[in-house]
Each structure stands twice: as structure tokens, then as C-alpha cells.
TORKOL-4160 file (C-alpha; in steps of 0.2 Angstrom, whole numbers, padded with zeros to 4 digits, m for minus):
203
<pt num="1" X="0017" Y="m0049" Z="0046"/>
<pt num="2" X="0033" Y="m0039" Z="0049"/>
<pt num="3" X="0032" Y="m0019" Z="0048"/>
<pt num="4" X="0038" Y="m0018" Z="0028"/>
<pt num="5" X="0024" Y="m0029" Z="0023"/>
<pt num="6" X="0006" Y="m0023" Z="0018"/>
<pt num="7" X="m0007" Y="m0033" Z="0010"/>
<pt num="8" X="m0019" Y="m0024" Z="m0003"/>
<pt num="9" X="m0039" Y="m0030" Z="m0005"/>
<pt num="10" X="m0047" Y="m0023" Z="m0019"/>
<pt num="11" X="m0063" Y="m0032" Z="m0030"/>
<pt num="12" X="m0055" Y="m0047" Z="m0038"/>
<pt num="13" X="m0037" Y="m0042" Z="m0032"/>
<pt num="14" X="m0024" Y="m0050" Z="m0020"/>
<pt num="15" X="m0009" Y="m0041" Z="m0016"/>
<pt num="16" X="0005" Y="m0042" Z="m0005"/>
<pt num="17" X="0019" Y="m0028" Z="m0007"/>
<pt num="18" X="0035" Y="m0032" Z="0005"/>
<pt num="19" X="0046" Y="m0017" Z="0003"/>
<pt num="20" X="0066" Y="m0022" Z="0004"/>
<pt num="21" X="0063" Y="m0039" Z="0007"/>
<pt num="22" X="0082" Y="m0038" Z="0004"/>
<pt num="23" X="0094" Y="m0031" Z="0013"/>
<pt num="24" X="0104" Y="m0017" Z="m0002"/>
<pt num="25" X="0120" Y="m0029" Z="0001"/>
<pt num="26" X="0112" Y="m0043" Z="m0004"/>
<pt num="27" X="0101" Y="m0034" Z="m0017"/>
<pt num="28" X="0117" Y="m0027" Z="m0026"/>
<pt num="29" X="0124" Y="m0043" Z="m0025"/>
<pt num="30" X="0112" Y="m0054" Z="m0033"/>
<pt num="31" X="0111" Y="m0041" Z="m0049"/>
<pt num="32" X="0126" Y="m0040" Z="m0051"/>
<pt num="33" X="0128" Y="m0059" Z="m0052"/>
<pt num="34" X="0115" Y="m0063" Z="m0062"/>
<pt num="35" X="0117" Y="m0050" Z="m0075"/>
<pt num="36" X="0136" Y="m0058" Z="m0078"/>
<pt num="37" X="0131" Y="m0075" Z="m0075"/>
<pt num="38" X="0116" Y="m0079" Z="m0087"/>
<pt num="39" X="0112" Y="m0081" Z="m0103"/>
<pt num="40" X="0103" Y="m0064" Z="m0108"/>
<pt num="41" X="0092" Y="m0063" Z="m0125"/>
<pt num="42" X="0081" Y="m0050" Z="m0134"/>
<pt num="43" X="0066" Y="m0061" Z="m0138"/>
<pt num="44" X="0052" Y="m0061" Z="m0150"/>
<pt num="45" X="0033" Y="m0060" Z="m0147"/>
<pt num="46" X="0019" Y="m0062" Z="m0158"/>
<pt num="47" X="0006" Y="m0048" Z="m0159"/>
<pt num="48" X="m0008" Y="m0045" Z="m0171"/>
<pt num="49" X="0001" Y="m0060" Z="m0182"/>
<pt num="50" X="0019" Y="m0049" Z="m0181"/>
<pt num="51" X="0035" Y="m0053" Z="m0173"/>
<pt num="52" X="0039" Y="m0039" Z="m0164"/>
<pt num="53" X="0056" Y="m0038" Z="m0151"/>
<pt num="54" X="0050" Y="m0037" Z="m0134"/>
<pt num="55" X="0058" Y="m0019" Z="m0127"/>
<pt num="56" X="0067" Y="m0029" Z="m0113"/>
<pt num="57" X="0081" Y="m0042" Z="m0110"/>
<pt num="58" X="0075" Y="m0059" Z="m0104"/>
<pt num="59" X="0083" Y="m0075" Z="m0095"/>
<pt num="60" X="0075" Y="m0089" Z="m0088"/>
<pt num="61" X="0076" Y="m0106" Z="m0077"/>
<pt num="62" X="0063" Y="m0118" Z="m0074"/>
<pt num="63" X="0060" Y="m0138" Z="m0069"/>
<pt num="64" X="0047" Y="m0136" Z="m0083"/>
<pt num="65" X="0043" Y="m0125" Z="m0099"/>
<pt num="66" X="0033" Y="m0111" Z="m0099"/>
<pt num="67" X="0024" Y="m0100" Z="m0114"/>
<pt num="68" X="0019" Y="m0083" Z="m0114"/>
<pt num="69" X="0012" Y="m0074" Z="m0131"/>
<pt num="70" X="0017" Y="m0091" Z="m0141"/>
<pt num="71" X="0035" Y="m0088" Z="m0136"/>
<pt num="72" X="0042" Y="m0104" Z="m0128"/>
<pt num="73" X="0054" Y="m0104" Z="m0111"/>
<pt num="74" X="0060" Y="m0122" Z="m0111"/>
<pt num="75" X="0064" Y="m0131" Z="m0095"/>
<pt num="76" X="0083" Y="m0123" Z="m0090"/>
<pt num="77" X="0094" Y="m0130" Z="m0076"/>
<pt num="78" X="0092" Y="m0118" Z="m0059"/>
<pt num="79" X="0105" Y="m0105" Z="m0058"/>
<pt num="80" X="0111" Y="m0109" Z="m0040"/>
<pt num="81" X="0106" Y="m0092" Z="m0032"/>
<pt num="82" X="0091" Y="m0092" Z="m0040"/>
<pt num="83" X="0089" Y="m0109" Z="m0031"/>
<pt num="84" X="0091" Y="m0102" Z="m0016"/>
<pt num="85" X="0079" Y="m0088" Z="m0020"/>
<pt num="86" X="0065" Y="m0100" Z="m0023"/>
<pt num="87" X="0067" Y="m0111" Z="m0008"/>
<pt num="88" X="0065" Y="m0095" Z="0003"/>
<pt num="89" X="0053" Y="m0088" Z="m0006"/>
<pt num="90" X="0042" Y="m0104" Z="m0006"/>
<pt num="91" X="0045" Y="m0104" Z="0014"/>
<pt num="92" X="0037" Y="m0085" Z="0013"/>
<pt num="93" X="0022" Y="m0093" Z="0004"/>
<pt num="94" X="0019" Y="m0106" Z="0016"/>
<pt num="95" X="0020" Y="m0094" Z="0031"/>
<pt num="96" X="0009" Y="m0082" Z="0023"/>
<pt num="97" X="m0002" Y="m0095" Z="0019"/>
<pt num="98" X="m0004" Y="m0093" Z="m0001"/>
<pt num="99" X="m0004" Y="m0110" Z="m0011"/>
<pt num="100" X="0004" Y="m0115" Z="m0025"/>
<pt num="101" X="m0002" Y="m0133" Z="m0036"/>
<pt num="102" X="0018" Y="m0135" Z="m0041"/>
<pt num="103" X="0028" Y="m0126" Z="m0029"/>
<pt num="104" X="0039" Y="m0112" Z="m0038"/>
<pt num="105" X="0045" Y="m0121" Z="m0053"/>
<pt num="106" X="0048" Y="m0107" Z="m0065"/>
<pt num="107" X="0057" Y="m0090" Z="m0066"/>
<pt num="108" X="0058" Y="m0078" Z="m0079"/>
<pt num="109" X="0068" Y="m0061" Z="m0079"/>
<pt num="110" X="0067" Y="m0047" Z="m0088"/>
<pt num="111" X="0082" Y="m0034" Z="m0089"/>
<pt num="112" X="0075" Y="m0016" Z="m0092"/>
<pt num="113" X="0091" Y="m0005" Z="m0097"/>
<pt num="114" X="0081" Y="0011" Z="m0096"/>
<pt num="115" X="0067" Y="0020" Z="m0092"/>
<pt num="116" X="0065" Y="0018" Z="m0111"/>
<pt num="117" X="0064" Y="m0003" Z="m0109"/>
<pt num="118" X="0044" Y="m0007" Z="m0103"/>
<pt num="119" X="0029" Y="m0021" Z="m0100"/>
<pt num="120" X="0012" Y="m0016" Z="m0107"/>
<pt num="121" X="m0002" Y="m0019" Z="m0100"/>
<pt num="122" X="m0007" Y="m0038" Z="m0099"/>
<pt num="123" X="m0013" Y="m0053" Z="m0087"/>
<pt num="124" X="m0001" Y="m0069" Z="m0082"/>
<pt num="125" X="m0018" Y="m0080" Z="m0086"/>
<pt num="126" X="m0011" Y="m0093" Z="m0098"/>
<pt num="127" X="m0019" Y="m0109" Z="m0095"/>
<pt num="128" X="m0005" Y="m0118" Z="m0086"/>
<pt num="129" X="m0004" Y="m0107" Z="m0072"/>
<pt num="130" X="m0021" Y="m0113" Z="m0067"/>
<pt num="131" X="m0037" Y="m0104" Z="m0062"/>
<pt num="132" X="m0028" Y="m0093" Z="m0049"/>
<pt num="133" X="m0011" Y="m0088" Z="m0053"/>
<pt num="134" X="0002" Y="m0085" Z="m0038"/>
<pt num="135" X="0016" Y="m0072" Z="m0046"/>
<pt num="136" X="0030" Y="m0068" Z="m0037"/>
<pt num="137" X="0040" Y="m0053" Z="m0041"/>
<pt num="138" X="0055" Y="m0046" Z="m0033"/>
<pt num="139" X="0061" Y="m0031" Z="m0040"/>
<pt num="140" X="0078" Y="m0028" Z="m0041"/>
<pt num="141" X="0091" Y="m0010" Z="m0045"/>
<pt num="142" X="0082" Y="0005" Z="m0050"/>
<pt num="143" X="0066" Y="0009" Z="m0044"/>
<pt num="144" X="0051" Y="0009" Z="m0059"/>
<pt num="145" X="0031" Y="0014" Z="m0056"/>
<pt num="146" X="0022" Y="m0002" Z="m0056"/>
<pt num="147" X="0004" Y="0001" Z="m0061"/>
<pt num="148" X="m0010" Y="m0010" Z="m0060"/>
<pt num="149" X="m0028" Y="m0007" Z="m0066"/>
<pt num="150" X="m0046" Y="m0017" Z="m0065"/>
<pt num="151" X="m0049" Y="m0022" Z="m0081"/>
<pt num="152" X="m0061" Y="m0014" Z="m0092"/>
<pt num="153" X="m0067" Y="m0004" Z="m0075"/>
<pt num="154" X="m0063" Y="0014" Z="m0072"/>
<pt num="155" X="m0072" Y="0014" Z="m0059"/>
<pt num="156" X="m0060" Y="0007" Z="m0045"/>
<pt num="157" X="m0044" Y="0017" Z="m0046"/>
<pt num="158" X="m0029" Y="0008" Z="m0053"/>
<pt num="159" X="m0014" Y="0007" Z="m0040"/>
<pt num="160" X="0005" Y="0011" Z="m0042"/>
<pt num="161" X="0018" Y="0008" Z="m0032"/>
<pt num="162" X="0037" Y="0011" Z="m0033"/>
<pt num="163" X="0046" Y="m0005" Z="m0034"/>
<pt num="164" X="0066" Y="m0009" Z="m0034"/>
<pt num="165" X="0082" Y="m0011" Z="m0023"/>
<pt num="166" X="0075" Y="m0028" Z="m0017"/>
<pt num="167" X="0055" Y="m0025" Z="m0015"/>
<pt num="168" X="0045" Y="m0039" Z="m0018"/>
<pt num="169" X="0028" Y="m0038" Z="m0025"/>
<pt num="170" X="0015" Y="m0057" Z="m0023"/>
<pt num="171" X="m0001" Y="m0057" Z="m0033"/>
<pt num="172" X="m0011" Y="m0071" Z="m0029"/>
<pt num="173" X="m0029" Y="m0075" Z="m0027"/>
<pt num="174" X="m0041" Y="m0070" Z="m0045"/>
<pt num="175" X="m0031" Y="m0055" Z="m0051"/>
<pt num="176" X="m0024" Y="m0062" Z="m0064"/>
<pt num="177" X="m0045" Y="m0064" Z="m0071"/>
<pt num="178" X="m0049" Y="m0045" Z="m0066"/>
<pt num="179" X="m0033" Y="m0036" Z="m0066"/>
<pt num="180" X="m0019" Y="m0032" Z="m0077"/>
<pt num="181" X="m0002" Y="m0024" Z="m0076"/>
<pt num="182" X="0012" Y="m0014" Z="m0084"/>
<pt num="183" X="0030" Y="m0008" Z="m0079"/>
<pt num="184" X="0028" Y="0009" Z="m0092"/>
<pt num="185" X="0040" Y="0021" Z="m0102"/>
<pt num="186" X="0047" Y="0035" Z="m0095"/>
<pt num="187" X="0055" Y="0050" Z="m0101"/>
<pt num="188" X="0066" Y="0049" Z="m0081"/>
<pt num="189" X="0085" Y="0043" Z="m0084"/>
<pt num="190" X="0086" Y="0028" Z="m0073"/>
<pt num="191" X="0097" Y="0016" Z="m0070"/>
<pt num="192" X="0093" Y="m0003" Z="m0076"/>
<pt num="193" X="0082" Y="m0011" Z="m0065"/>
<pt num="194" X="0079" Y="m0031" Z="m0064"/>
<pt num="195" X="0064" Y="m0040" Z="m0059"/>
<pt num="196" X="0062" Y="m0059" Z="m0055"/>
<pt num="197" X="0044" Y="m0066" Z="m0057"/>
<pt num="198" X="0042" Y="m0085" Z="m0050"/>
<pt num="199" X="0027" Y="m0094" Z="m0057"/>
<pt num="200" X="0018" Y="m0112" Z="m0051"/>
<pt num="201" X="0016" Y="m0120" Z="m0070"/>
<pt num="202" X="0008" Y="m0133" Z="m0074"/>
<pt num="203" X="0018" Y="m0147" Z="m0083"/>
């Protein structure tokens, strides 16, 4: 384990933070790339039998399709460095000894333009990631608190970390079953920030 990476144990959590696991030149690079070179969208979700336009931009790739809050990713040709991205990262997993059942065969990322663009609080616990999820998310541009909480337990203490500018983040083990996570508002100006979350999805 190299001097940037630190592993958190908590009841029912696994987590691995890795700060800067890109150098800033090849952080700034790969934003910039994929905010020109892919297809961006405002997408739809369905909450309490609404439509409601998710407070973020979204693009994905992936050898297979992938559905989060009935909204349907269908299977999308790899973007070349996102490629590359996935056969390191994939190489990261094997060394530190986290298993995937179908390797990293999905991506989606989420564009946050401000501190006003967020995630709520929720799980990565649809069925086809299996019973332990493995989520890999680097974080790229303008750092954002990351918060994550037990679910329905005030008792342990939630953790937050400060993630961007190429930190990655791996949750793995049963979190996805007893933990849940948000990137929140804030009132801060920020920059936009980009986070890259690869998933093992069931076909």
C-alpha cells in the first residue's frame, strides 16, 4: 500500500481512499478530454411515480447495460481513455486484492457544474451488481465533501472526505447493504468537478 492510500473498516463498511492517484497533469488532461469528447445529457429519474431531472450531467460507456432508478444506460462503445482507465484500474483491484464477478464492464459519469449540482443520499444496490457491490470512483476537477452515513444508525459517526483533482475512492465489501452516500449542495462557488464511477454488472 503506497503512502497516499488508506483503507477505512467500519461495521458493514469497506473503504479504500487513494488521494491523487493522478498525477494534476494527467488529471487536467483527462477532464478536459472527456468533457469535449462525450456525449453529455441531463437525465430523467423516477421518484415517488415523477420524472424529475437529475441536478447533474451524465455520460456513460459500458460492454453491458446498466439501470439505476428505472433509468436505462444501454451498452455504449468504450471511449479510448476510458479504456485505458479500466485496464489500470482493474490491475489496482487485482493487486489489492478486491474481486469483481465481470471485471469493470461499466462506467457512468456525472458532470457537476456547481456546488449547486449534487447526489443524494442512496446505495449502488441494484440487483445486478450482485450481493457485494465493487464501486470505483475517481474523482476528477474541483474538490466536493463526500459524505457517507450507516444507514438508519446514528450511532456510528458518518465520514466525509474531500475528494477531486484525481483522488480515487473504492467501496467494496457489504456497504452497498449498510451504507449510503451523497455528494451534497453547497452554497461554496466551485469549479465543476467530474467523477467516474466503474461498476462489475451483471449481463
Amino acid at each position: 500500500m503506497n503512502s497516499n492510500q488508506t483503507i477505512y473498516i467500519r461495521p458493514g463498511l469497506s473503504l479504500c481512499v487513494v488521494r491523487a492517484w493522478l498525477s494534476s497533469e494527467d488529471e487536467q488532461a483527462l477532464l478536459a478530454a472527456l468533457y469535449a469528447e462525450l456525449t453529455w445529457m441531463q437525465g430523467e429519474i423516477r421518484l415517488f411515480g415523477r420524472s424529475v431531472a437529475e441536478p447533474r450531467f451524465t455520460a456513460w460507456c459500458g460492454d453491458v447495460s446498466y439501470t439505476y432508478s428505472k433509468r436505462v444506460l444501454e451498452e455504449r462503445a468504450w471511449h479510448p481513455r476510458l479504456r485505458e482507465l479500466r485496464h489500470q484500474l482493474e490491475g489496482w483491484l487485482e493487486a489489492n486484492a478486491i474481486a469483481t464477478p465481470h471485471n469493470l464492464n461499466h462506467c457512468l459519469l456525472n458532470y457537476y457544474r456547481s456546488g449547486q449540482d449534487s447526489m443524494g443520499w442512496h446505495r449502488d444496490n441494484e440487483l445486478e451488481l450482485g450481493s457485494q457491490p465493487v464501486i470505483v470512483s475517481l474523482s476528477l476537477g474541483a474538490p466536493r465533501r463526500f459524505r457517507l452515513r450507516q444507514k438508519n444508525n446514528d450511532a456510528i459517526s458518518p465520514l466525509t472526505f474531500e475528494l477531486g483533482h484525481g483522488d480515487l475512492v473504492v467501496m467494496y465489501g457489504l456497504t452497498q447493504t449498510h451504507w449510503e452516500h451523497a455528494l451534497l449542495k453547497t452554497r461554496q462557488e466551485l469549479g465543476p468537478r467530474m467523477n467516474l464511477t466503474f461498476r462489475s454488472v451483471a449481463s
